[in-house]
ZADO-1210 file (C-alpha; in nm, 4 decimals, padded with zeros to 6 digits):
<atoms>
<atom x="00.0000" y="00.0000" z="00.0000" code="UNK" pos="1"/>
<atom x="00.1224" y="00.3363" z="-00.1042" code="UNK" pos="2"/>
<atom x="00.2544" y="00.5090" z="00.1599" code="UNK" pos="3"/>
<atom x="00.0576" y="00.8592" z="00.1174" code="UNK" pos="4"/>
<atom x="-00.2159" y="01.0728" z="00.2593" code="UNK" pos="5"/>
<atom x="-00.5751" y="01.0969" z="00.1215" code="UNK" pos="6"/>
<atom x="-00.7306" y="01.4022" z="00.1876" code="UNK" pos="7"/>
<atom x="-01.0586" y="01.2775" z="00.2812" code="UNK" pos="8"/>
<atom x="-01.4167" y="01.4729" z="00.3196" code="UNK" pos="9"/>
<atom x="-01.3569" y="01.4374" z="00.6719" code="UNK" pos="10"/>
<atom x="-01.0209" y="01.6025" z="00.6626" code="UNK" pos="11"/>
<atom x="-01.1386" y="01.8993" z="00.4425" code="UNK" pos="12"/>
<atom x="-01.4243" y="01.9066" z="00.7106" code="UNK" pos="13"/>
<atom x="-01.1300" y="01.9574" z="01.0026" code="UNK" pos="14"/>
<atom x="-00.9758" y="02.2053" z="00.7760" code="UNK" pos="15"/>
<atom x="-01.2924" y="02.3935" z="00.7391" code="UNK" pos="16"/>
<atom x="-01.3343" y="02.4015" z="01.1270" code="UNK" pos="17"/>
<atom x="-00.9743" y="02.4975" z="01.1985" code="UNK" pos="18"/>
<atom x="-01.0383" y="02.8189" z="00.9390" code="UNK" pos="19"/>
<atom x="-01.3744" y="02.9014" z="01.0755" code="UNK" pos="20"/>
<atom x="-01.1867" y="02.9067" z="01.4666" code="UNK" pos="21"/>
<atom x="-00.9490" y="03.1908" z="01.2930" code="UNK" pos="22"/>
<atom x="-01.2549" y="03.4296" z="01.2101" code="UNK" pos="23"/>
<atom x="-01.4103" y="03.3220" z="01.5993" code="UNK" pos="24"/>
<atom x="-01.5993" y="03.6291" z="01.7273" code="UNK" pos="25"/>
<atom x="-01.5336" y="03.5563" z="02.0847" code="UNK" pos="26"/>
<atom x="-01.1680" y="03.5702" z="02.1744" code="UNK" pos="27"/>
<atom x="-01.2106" y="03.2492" z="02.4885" code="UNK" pos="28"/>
<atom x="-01.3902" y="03.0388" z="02.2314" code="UNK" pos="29"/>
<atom x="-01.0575" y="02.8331" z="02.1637" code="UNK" pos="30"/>
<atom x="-01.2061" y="02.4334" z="02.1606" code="UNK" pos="31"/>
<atom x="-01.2785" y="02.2358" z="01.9121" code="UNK" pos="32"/>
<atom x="-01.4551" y="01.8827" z="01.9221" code="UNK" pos="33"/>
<atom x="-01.3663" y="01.6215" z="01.6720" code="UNK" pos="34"/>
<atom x="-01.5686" y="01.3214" z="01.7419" code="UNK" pos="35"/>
<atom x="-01.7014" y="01.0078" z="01.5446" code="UNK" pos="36"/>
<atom x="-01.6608" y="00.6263" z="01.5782" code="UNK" pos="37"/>
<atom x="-01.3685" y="00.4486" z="01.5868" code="UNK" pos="38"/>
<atom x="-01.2014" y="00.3528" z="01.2469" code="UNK" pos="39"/>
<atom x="-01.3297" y="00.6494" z="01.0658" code="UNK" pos="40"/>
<atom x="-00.9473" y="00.7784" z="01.0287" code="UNK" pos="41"/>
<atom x="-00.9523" y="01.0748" z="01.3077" code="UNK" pos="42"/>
<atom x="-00.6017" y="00.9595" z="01.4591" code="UNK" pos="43"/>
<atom x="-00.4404" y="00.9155" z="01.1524" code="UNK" pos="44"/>
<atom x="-00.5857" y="01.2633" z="00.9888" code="UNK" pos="45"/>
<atom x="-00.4978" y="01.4577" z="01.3402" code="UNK" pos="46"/>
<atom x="-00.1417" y="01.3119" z="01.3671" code="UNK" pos="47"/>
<atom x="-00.0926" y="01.4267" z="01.0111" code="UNK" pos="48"/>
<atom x="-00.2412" y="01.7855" z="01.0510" code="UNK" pos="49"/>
<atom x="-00.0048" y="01.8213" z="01.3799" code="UNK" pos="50"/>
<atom x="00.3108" y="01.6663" z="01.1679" code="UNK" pos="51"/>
<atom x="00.2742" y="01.8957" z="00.9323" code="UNK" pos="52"/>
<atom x="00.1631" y="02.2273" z="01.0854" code="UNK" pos="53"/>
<atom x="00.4066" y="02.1841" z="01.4337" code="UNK" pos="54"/>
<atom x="00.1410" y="02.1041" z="01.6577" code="UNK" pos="55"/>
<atom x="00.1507" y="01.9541" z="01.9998" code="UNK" pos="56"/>
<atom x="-00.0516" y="01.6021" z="01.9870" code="UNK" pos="57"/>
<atom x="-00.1259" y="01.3816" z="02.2998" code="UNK" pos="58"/>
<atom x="-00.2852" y="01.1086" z="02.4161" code="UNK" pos="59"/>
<atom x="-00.5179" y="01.1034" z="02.6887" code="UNK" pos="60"/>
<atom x="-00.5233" y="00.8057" z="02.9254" code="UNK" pos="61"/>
<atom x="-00.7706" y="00.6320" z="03.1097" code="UNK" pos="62"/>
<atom x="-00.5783" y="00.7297" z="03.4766" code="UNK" pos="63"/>
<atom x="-00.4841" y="01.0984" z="03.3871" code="UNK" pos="64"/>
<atom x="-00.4414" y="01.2706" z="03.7483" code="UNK" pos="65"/>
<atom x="-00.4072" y="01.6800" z="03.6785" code="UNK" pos="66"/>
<atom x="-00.0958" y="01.6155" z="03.7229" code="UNK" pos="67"/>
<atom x="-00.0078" y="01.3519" z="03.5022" code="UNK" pos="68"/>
<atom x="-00.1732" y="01.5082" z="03.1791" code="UNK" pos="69"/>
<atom x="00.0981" y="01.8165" z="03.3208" code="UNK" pos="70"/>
<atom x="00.2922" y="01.5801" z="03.2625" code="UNK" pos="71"/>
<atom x="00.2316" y="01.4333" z="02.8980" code="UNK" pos="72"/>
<atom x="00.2112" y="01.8311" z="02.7754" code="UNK" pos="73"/>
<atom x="00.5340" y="01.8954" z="02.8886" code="UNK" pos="74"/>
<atom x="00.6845" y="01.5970" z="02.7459" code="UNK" pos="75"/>
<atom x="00.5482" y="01.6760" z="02.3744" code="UNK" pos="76"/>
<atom x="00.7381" y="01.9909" z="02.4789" code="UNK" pos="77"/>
<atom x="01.0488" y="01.7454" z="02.5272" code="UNK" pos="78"/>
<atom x="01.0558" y="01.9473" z="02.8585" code="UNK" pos="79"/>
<atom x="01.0674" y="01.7672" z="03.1982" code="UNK" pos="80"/>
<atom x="00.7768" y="01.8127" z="03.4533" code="UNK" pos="81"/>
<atom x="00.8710" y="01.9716" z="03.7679" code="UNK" pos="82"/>
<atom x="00.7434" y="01.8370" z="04.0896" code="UNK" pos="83"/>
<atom x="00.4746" y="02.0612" z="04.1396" code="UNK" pos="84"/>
<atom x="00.1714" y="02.1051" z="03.9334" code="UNK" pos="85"/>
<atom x="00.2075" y="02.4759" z="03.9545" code="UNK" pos="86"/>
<atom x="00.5679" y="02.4938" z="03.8552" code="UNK" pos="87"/>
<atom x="00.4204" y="02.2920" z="03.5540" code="UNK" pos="88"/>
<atom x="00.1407" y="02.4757" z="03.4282" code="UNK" pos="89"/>
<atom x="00.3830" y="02.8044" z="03.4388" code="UNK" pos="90"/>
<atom x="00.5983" y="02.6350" z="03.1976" code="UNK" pos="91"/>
<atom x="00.3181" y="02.5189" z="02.9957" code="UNK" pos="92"/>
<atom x="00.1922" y="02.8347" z="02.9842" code="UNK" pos="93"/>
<atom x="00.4935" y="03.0161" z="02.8690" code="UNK" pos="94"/>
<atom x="00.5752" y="02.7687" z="02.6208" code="UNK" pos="95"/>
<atom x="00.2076" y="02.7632" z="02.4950" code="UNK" pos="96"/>
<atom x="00.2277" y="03.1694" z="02.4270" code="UNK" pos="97"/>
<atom x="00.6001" y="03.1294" z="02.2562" code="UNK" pos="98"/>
<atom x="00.5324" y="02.8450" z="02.0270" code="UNK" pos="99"/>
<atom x="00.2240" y="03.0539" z="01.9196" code="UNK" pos="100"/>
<atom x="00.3614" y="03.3551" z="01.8934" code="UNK" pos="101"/>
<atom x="00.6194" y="03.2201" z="01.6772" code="UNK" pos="102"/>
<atom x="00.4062" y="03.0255" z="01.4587" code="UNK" pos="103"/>
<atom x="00.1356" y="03.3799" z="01.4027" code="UNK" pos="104"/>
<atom x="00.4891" y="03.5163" z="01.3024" code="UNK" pos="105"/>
<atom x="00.4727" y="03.3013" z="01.0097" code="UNK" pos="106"/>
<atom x="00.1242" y="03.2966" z="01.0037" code="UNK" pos="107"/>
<atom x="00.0614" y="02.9751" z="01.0501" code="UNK" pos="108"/>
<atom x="-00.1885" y="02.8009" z="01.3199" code="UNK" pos="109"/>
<atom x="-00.0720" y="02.6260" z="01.6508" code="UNK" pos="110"/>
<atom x="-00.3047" y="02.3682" z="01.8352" code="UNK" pos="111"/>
<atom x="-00.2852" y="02.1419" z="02.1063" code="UNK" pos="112"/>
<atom x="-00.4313" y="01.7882" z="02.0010" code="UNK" pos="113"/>
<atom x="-00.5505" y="01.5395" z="02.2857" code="UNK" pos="114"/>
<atom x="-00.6350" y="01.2224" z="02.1383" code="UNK" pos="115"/>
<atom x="-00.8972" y="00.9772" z="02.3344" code="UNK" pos="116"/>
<atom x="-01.0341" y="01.3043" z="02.5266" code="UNK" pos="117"/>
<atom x="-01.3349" y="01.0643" z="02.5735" code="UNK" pos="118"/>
<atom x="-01.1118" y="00.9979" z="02.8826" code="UNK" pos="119"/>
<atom x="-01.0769" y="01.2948" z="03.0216" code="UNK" pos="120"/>
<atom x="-01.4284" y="01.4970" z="02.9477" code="UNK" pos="121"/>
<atom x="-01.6007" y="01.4203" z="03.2686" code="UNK" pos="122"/>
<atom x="-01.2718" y="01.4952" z="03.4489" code="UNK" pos="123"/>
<atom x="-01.3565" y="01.8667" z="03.5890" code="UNK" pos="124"/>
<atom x="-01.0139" y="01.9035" z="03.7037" code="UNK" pos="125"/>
<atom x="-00.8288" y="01.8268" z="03.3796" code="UNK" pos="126"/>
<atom x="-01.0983" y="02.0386" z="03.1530" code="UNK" pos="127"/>
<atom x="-01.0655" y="02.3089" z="03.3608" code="UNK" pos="128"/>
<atom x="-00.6764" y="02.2844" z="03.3707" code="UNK" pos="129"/>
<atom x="-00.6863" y="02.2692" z="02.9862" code="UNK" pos="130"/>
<atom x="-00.9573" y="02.5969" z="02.9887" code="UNK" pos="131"/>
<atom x="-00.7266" y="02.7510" z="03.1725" code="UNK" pos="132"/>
<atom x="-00.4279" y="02.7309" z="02.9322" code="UNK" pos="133"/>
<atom x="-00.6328" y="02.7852" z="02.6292" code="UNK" pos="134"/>
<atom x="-00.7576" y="03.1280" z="02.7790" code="UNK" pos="135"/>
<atom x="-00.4413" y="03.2418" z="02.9250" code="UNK" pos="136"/>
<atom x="-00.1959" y="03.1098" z="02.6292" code="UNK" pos="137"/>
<atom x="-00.4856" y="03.2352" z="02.3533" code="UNK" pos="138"/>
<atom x="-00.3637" y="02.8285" z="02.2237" code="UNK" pos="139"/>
<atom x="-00.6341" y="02.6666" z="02.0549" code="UNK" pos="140"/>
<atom x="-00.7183" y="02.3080" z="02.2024" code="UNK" pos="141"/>
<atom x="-00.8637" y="02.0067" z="01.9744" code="UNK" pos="142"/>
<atom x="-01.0066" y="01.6994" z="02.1572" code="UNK" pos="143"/>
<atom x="-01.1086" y="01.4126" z="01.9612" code="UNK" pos="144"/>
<atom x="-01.3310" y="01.1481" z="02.0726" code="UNK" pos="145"/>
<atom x="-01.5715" y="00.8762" z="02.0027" code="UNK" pos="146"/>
<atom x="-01.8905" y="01.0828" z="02.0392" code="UNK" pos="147"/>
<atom x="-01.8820" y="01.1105" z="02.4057" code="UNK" pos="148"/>
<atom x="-01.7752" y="01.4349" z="02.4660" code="UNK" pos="149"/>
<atom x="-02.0208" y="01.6885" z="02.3537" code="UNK" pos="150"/>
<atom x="-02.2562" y="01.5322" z="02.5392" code="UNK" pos="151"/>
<atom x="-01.9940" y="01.5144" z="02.8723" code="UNK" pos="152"/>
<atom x="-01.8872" y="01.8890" z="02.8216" code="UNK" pos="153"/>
<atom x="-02.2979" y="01.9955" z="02.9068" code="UNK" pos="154"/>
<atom x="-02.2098" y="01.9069" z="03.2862" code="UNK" pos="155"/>
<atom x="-01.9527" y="02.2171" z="03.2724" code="UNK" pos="156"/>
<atom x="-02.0880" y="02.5224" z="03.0700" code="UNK" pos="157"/>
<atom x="-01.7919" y="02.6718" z="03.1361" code="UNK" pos="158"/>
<atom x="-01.5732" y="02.4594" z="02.9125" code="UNK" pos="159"/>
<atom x="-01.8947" y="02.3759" z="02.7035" code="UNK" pos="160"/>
<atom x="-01.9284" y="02.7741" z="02.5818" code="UNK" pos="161"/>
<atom x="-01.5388" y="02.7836" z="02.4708" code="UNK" pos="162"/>
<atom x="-01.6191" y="02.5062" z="02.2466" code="UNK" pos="163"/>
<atom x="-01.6158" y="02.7348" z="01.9187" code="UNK" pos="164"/>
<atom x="-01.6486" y="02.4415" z="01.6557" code="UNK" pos="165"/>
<atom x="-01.8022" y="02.0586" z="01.6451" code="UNK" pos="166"/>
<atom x="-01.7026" y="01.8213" z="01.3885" code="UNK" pos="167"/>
<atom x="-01.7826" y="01.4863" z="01.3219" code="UNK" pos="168"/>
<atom x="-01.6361" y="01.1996" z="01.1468" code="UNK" pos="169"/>
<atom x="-01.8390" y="01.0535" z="00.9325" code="UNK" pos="170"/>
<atom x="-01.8014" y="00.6570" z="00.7106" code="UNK" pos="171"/>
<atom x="-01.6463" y="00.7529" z="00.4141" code="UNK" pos="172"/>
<atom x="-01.8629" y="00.8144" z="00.0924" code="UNK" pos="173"/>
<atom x="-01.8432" y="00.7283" z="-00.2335" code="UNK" pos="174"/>
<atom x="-01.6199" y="00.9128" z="-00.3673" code="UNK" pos="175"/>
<atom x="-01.3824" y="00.8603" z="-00.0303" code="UNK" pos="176"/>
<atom x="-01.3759" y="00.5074" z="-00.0888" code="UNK" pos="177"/>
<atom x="-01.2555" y="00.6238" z="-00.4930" code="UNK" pos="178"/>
<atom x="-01.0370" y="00.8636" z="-00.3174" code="UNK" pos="179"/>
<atom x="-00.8944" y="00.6136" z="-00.1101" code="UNK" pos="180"/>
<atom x="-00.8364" y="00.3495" z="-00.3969" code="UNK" pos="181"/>
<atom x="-00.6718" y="00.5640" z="-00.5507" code="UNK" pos="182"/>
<atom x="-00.4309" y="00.7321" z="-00.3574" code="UNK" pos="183"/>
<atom x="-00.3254" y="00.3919" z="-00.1682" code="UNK" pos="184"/>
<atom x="-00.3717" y="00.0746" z="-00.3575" code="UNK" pos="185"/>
<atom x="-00.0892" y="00.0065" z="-00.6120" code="UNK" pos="186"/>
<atom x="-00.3415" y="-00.1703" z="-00.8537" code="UNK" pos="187"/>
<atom x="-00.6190" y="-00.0293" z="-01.0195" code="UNK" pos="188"/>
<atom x="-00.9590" y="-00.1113" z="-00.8996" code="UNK" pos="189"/>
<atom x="-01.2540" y="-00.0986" z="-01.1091" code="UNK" pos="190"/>
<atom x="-01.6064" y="00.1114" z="-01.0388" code="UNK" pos="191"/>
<atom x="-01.7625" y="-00.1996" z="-00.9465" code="UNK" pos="192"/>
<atom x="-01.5193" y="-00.3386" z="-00.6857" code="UNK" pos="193"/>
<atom x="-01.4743" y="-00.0107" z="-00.5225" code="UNK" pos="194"/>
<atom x="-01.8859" y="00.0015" z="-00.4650" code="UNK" pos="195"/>
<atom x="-01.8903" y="-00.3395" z="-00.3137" code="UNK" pos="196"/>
<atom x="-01.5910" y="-00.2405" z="-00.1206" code="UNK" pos="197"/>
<atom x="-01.7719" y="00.0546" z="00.0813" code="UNK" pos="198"/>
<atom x="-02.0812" y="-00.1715" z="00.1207" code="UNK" pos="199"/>
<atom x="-01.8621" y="-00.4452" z="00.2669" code="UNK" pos="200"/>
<atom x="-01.6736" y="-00.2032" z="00.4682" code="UNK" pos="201"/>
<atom x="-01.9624" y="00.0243" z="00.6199" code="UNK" pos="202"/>
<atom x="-01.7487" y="00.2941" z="00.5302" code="UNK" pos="203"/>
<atom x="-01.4743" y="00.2990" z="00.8613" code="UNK" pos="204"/>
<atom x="-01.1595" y="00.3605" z="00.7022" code="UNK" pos="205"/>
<atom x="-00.9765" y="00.0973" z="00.8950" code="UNK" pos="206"/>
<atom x="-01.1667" y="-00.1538" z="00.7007" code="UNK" pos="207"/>
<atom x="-01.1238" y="00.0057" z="00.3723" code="UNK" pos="208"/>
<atom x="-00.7246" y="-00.0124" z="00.4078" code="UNK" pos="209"/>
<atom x="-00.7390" y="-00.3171" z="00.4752" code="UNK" pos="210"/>
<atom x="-00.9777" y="-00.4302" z="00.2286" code="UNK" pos="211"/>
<atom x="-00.7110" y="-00.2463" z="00.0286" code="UNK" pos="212"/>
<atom x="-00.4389" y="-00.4276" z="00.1154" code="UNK" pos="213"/>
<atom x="-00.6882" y="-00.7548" z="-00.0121" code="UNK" pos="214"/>
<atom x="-00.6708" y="-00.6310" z="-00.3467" code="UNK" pos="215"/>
<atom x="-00.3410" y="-00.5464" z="-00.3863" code="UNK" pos="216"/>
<atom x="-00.1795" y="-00.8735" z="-00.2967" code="UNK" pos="217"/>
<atom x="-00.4284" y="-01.0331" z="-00.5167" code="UNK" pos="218"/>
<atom x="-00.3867" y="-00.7511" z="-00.8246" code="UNK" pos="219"/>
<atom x="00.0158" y="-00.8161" z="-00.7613" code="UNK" pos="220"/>
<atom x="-00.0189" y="-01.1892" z="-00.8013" code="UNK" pos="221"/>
<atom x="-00.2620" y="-01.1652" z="-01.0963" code="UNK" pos="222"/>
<atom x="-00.0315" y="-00.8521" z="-01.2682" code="UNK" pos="223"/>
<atom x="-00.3551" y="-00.6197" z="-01.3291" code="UNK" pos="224"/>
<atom x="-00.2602" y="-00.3173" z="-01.4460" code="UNK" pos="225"/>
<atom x="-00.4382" y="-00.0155" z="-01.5704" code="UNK" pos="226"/>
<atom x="-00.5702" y="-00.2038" z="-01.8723" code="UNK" pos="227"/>
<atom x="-00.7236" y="-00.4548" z="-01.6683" code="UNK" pos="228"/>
<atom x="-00.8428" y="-00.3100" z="-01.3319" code="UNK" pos="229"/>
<atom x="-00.9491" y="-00.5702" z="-01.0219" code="UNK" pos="230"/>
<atom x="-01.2797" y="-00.6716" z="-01.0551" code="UNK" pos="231"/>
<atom x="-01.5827" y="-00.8190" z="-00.8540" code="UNK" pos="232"/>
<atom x="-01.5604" y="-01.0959" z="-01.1507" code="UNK" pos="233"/>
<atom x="-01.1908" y="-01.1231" z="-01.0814" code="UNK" pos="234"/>
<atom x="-01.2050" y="-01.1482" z="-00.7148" code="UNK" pos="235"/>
<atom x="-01.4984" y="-01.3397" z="-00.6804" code="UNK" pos="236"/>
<atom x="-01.4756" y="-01.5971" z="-00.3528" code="UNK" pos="237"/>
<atom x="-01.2201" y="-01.3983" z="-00.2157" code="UNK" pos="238"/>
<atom x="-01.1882" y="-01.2478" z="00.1282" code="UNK" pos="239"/>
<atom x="-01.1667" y="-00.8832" z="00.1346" code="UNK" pos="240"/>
<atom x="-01.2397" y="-00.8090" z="00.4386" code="UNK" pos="241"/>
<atom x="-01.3704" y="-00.9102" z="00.8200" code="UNK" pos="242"/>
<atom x="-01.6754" y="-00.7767" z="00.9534" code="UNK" pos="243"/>
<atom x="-01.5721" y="-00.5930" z="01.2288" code="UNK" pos="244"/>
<atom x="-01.9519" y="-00.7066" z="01.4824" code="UNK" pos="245"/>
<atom x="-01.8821" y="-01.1323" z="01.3826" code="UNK" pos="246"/>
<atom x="-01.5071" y="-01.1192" z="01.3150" code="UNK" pos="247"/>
<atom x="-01.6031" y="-01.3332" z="01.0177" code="UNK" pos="248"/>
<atom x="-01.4250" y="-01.2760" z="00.6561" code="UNK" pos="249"/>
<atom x="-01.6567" y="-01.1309" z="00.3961" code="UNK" pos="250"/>
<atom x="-01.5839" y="-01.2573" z="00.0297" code="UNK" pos="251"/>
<atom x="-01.5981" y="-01.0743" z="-00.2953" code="UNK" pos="252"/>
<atom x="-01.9766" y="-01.2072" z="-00.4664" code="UNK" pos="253"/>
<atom x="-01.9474" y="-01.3719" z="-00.7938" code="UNK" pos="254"/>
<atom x="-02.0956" y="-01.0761" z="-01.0184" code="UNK" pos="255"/>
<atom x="-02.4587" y="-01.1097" z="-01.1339" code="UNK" pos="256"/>
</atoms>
């Protein structure tokens, strides 16, 4: 599989967000909730947007103390965490307002990306620690999550009204799944394969790579090439993929 990045409707959807948080009217409104299912491609697409931009990205864990998530932050910082969490938010802080002041310089965005937030949003402590920086630093935060954190923020209005924009992930569409063919699989696949391929898949993006990586071991061995694209007629009886609610392996139909 090609080793590449598809820009997917989701992505330009993140993009769109991160734009619209740049015209914000109200200065504290510096959140931003990407949420959605797993294996609809929101770690890969937030890793990417951080690698490429210099942005901070974390992972929240099931434990996180205060302290601890002090901790992580400083780390993506490749700074050590002093002893106490004071000390620590000081330095995050400081560092916060530099590496955005430097980045506006070039006039380019910074963010702070917590991964599995799901895991933190009904921690008061840690949202308000994170308000707290966001406001003081003027550093936009992005928490991404499996649909469980809009709904956790409405216990604390007080994060819940810095929240400036909501997106969702949604299963790919149509022309994702052409997209994604495309821009990863080093054979060609035809119209027909690539439709059964988003039915079979649901859409999660997890699936569809590895669906992909189906085809292309099977295109390799059978040396299809842009005259002869896979097919459902090619590739009937063999697995593509596994359903991810049985675990069983779904097979390519024989056409009709």
């Amino acid at each position: 599989m090609k080793n590449s990045f598809v820009e997917t409707e989701n992505y330009l959807r993140f993009e769109g967000a991160l734009k619209a948080l740049d015209r914000r009217g109200a200065d504290e409104a510096r959140l931003v909730v990407v949420d959605g299912e797993p294996g609809l491609g929101k770690t890969t697409a937030l890793m990417r947007w951080c690698a490429q931009n210099d942005a901070i990205y974390v992972r929240a864990k099931k434990e996180w103390t205060p302290a601890w998530f002090m901790k992580d932050l400083l780390a993506a910082f490749r700074i050590p965490a002093p002893h106490a969490f004071s000390k620590g938010f000081e330095i995050a802080m400081n560092t916060l307002m530099q590496r955005r002041a430097a980045l506006s310089l070039a006039r380019r965005s910074f963010l702070v990306v917590i991964d599995e937030a799901d895991h933190i949003s009904r921690s008061i402590d840690i949202m308000e620690s994170i308000r707290d920086l966001a406001d003081v630093a003027d550093a936009p935060f992005v928490l991404v999550g499996m649909g469980r954190i809009r709904d956790n923020l409405t216990r604390y209005p007080q994060v819940a009204s810095r929240v400036s924009q909501y997106v969702r992930f949604d299963k790919a569409s149509d022309a994702d799944v052409r997209a994604l063919l495309d821009g990863l699989c080093e054979v060609p696949v035809a119209d027909d394969l690539a439709t059964f391929i988003r039915h079979a898949t649901g859409g999660y993006t997890r699936e569809i790579k590895e669906a992909i990586v189906n085809v292309e071991r099977f295109g390799k061995r059978n040396q299809n090439g842009a005259d002869n694209p896979v097919t459902i007629a090619a590739m009937a009886g063999q697995v593509l993929v596994n359903d991810r609610k049985t675990g069983q392996a779904i097979t390519v139909p024989e056409p009709r």
